[in-house]
C-alpha positions as CSV (number, residue, x, y, z in Angstrom):
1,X,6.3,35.4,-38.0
2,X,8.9,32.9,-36.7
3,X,9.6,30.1,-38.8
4,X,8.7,27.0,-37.7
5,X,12.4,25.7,-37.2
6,X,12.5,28.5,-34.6
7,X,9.9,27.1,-33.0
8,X,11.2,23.6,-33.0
9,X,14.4,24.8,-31.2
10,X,12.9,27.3,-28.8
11,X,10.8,24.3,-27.7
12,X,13.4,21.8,-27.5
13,X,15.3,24.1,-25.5
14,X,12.2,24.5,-22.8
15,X,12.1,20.7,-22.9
16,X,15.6,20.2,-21.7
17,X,15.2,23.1,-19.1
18,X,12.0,22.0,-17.6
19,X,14.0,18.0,-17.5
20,X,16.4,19.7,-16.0
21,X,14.5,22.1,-13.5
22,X,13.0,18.2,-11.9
23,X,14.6,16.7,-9.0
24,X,15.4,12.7,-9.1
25,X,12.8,11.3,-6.4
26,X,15.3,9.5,-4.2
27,X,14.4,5.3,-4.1
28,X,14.9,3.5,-0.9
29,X,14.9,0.1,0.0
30,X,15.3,-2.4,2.7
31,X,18.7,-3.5,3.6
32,X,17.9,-6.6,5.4
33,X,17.9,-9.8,2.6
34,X,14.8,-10.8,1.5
35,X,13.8,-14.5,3.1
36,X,12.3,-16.9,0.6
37,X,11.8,-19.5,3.2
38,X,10.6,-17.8,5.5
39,X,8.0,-15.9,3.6
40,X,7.2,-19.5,1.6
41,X,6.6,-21.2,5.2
42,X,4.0,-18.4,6.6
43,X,2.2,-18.5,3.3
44,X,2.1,-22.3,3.0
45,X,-1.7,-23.7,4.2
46,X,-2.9,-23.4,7.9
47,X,-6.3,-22.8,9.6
48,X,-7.0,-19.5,10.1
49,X,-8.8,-16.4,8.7
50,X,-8.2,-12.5,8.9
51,X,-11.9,-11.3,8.4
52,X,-12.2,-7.8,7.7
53,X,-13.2,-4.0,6.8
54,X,-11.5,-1.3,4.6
55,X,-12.0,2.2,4.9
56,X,-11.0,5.7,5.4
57,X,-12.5,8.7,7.4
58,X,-11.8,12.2,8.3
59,X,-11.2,13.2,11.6
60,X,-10.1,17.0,13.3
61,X,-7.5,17.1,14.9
62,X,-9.0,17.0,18.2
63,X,-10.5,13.4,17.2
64,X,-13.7,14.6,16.2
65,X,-14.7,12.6,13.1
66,X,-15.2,15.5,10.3
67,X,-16.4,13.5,7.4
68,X,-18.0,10.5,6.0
69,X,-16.6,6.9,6.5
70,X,-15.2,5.8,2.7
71,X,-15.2,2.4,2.1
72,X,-13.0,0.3,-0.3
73,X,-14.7,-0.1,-3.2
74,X,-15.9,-3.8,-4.1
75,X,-13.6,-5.4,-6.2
76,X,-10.5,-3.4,-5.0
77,X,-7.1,-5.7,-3.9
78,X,-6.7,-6.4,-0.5
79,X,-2.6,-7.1,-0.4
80,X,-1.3,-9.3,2.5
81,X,2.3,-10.0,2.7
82,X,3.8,-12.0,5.5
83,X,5.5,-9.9,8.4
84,X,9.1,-10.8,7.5
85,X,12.5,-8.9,8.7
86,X,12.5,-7.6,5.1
87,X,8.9,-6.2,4.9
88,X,9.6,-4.8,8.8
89,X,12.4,-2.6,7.4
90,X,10.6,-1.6,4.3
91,X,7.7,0.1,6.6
92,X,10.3,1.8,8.9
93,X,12.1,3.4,5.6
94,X,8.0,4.0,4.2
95,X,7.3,6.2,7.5
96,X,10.4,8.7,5.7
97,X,8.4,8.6,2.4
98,X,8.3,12.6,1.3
99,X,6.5,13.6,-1.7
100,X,8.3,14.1,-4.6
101,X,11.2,13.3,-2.8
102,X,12.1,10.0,-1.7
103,X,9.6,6.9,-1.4
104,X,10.2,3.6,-0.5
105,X,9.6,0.7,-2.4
106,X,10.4,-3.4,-2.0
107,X,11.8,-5.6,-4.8
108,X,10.2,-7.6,-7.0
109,X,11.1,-11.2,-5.4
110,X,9.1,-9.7,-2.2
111,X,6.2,-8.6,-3.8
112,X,5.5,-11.8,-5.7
113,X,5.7,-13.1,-1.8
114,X,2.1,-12.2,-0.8
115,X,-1.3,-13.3,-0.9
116,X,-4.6,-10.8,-2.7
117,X,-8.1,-10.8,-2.2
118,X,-10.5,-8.8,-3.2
119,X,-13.2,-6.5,-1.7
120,X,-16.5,-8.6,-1.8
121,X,-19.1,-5.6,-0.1
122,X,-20.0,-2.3,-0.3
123,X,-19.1,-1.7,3.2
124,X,-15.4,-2.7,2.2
125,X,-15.4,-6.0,3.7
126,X,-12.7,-8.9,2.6
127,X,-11.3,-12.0,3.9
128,X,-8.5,-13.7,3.6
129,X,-8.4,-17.8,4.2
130,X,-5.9,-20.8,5.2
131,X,-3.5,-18.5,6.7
132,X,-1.1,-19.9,9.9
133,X,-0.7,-18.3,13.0
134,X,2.0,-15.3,12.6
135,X,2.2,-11.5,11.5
136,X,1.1,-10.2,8.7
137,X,1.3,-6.6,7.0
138,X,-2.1,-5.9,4.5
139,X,-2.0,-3.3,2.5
140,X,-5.2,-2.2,0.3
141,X,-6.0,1.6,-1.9
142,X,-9.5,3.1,-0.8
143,X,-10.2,5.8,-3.5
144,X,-12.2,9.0,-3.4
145,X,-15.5,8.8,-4.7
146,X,-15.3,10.9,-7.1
147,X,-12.5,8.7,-8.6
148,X,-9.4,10.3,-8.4
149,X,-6.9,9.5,-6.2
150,X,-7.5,7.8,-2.8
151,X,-5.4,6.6,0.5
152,X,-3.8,3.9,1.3
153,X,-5.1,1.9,4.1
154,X,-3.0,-0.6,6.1
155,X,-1.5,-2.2,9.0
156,X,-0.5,-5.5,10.9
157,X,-2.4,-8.3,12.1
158,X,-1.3,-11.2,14.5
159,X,-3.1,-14.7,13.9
160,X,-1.9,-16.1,17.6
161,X,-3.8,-19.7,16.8
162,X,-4.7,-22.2,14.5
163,X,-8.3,-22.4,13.5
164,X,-8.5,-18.4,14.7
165,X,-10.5,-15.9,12.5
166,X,-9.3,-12.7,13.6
167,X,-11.4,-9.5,12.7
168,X,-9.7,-6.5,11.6
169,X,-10.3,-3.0,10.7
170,X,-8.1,-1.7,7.9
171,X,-8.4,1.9,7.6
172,X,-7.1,5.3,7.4
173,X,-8.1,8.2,9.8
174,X,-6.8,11.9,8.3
């Protein structure tokens, strides 16, 4: 029978060959300088609304819609973050996100920039309010129903008016 300081070592040495065996997941982020006034003066009070709906469904590859529609649960945050130069770069770099591999991320400063609601329905629906005309980027996580894991639903939406309430359908089709 080994002793157990045998043990101890033998496992120590697994440790630091498994930590090894890992690859670092490469983190990118926008070059472009985040800009404070700019992301302050399109979150500042206006008019208009985003109403909307957040869900994901399945679809073939044809098209064909394969599975159910799965809709953000209530209480879920809805993330809206103002369209900046910044925010445009970090979603080109996010389309070159691989798994396990490299991912992209934005700083700190720019993710205190943005605005969250929360789902109010069971059909996913959420609003956001006061809101000038411009481009915006919302971002929300609609999990599985059985509670693990989930996709990420987003995309852009253009207020073009004051006083608009513009209806949108955040989802994700696989």
């Amino acid at each position: 029978m080994k002793s157990k300081v045998e043990i101890l070592i033998f496992l120590s040495l697994f440790n630091i060959l498994i930590c090894k065996a890992q690859k670092k997941v490469e983190i990118m982020q926008p070059k472009v300088e985040f800009d404070i006034k700019l992301a302050t003066d399109m979150l500042n009070d206006g008019n208009a609304n985003i109403k909307g709906v957040a869900y994901y469904e399945g679809r073939s590859p044809i098209g064909i819609k394969s599975s159910e529609t799965i809709y953000a649960r209530m209480g879920e945050k809805v993330f809206l973050y103002p369209l900046t130069p910044y925010i445009e770069e970090y979603l080109q770099l996010k389309k070159k996100n691989k798994e396990g591999k490299r991912i992209a991320t934005i700083s700190p400063l720019a993710n205190c920039y943005r605005i969250e609601s929360k789902v109010y329905t069971t059909n996913g629906e959420f609003i956001f309010t006061g809101l000038k005309p411009g481009k915006y980027y919302l971002e929300v996580m609609v999990l599985f129903p059985s509670g693990t894991g989930g996709r990420e639903a987003s995309g852009i939406v253009e207020i073009e008016a004051e006083n608009e309430t513009v209806e949108y359908k955040l989802k994700y089709i696989f």
